[in-house]
C-alpha positions in Angstrom: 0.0 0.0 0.0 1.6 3.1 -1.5 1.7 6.3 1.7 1.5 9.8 1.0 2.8 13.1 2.9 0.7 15.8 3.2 1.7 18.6 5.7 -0.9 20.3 7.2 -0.1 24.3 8.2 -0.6 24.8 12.5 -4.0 27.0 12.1 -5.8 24.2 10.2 -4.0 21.7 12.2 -5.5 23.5 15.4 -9.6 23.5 14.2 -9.2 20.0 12.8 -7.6 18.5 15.9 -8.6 20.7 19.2 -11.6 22.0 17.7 -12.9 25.4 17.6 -13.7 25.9 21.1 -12.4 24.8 24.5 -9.0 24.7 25.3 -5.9 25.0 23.3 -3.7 22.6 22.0 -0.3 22.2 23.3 1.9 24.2 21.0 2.8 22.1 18.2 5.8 22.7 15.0 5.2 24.5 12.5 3.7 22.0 10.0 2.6 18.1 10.9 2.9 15.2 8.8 -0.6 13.3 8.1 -0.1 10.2 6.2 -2.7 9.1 3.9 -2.9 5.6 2.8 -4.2 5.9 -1.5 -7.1 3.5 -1.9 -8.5 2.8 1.0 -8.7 5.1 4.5 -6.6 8.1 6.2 -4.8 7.5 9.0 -3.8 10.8 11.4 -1.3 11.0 13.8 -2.7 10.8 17.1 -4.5 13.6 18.9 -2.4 13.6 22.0 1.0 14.5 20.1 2.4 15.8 17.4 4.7 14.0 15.2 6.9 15.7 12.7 8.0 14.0 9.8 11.6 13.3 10.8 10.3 11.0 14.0 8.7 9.0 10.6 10.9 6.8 8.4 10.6 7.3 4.8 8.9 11.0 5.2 10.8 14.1 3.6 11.3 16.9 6.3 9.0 19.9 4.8 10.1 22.4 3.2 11.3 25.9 4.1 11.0 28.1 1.6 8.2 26.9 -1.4 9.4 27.3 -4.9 7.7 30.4 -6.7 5.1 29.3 -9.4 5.6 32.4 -11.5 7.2 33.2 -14.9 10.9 34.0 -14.0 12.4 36.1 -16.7 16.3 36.0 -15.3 16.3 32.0 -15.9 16.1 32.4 -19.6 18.4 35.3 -19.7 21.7 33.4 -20.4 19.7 31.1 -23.0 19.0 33.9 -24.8 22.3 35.4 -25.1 23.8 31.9 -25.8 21.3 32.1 -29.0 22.3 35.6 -29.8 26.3 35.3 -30.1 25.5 31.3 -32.1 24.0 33.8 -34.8 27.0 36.2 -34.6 29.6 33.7 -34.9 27.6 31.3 -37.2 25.1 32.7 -39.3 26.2 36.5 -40.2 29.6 34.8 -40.8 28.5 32.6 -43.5 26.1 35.4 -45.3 29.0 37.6 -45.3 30.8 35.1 -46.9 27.8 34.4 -49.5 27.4 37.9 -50.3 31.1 38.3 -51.3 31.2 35.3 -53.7 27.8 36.7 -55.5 29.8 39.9 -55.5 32.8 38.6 -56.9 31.1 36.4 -59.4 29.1 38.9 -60.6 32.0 41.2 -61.5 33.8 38.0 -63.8 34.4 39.3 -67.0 36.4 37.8 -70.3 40.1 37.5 -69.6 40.3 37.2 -65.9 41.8 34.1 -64.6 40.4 31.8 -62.4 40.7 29.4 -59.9 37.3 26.8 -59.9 36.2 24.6 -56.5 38.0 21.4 -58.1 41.2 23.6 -57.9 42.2 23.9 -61.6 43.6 27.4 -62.9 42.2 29.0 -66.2 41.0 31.7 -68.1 37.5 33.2 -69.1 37.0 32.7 -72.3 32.8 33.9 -72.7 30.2 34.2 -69.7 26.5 33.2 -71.2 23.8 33.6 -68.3 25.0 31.2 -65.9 27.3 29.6 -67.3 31.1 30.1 -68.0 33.8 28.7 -70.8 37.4 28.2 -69.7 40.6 28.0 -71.1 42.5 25.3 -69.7 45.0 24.7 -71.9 46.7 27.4 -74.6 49.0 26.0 -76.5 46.0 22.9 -77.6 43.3 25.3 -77.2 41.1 23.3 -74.9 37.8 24.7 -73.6 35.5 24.0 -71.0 32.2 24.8 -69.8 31.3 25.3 -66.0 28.3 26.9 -64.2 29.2 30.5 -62.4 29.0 28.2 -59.2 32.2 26.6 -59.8 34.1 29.4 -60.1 36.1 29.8 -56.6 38.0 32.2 -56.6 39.2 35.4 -59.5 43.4 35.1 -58.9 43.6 38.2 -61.3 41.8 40.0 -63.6 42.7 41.0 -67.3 42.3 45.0 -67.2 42.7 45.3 -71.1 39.7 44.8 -72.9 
């Protein structure tokens, strides 16, 4: 059979035990431990004394100061500048980033030499729309076609056009 705690406060502890008239209980602590049984009936601690629920194995001693119910703005403080300085340091970072390679893609022109995400080195031959012929190769003439996407990096641009 499965017990519950339930303290009861001294002024209702006093109309439920002494009654309301007559003579006063003996002064008892603060709060009283009543143990309720959870099917079946309640069981009190006895009218003649008090016990507290340390004298009662298993019983947690009550508590002093009740934790506040309310919406507690200073908790969520520090969660919320954690979520503030990821954006800094992640986000802005990368769209900083992004805005640069539109930038510099947008500016590629005819004669400008390159450097594309697979790492090879070569020169812009025409730009059509969004996509890009290379020079690889002078001497054979060898030409390739790649989207403005692969285009890293511009190593140096041709000024004479």
């Amino acid at each position: 059979m499965l017990h519950h705690t339930v303290l009861m406060p001294l002024a209702q502890m006093n109309t439920s035990v002494g009654g309301a008239g007559g003579t006063a209980p003996a002064p008892a602590p603060e709060a009283t431990a009543v143990t309720t049984a959870v099917p079946a009936a309640v069981s009190t601690a006895p009218a003649g004394g008090a016990t507290t629920s340390a004298s009662q194995p298993g019983l947690a001693p009550p508590a002093s100061n009740p934790p506040s119910t309310g919406f507690n703005f200073t908790t969520f403080v520090p969660i919320i500048l954690m979520f503030v300085l990821l954006y800094f340091f992640l986000f802005r970072g990368q769209r900083k980033e992004e805005k640069k390679r539109k930038e510099m893609i947008n500016e590629l022109k005819k004669g400008d030499r390159v450097m594309t995400i697979g790492g090879m080195i070569a020169r812009v031959v025409s730009i059509d729309g969004d996509e890009v012929v290379l020079k690889i190769d002078e001497s054979a003439n060898v030409k390739a076609t790649y989207t403005k996407k692969s285009i890293q990096e511009v190593l140096d641009r041709d000024d004479k056009k």
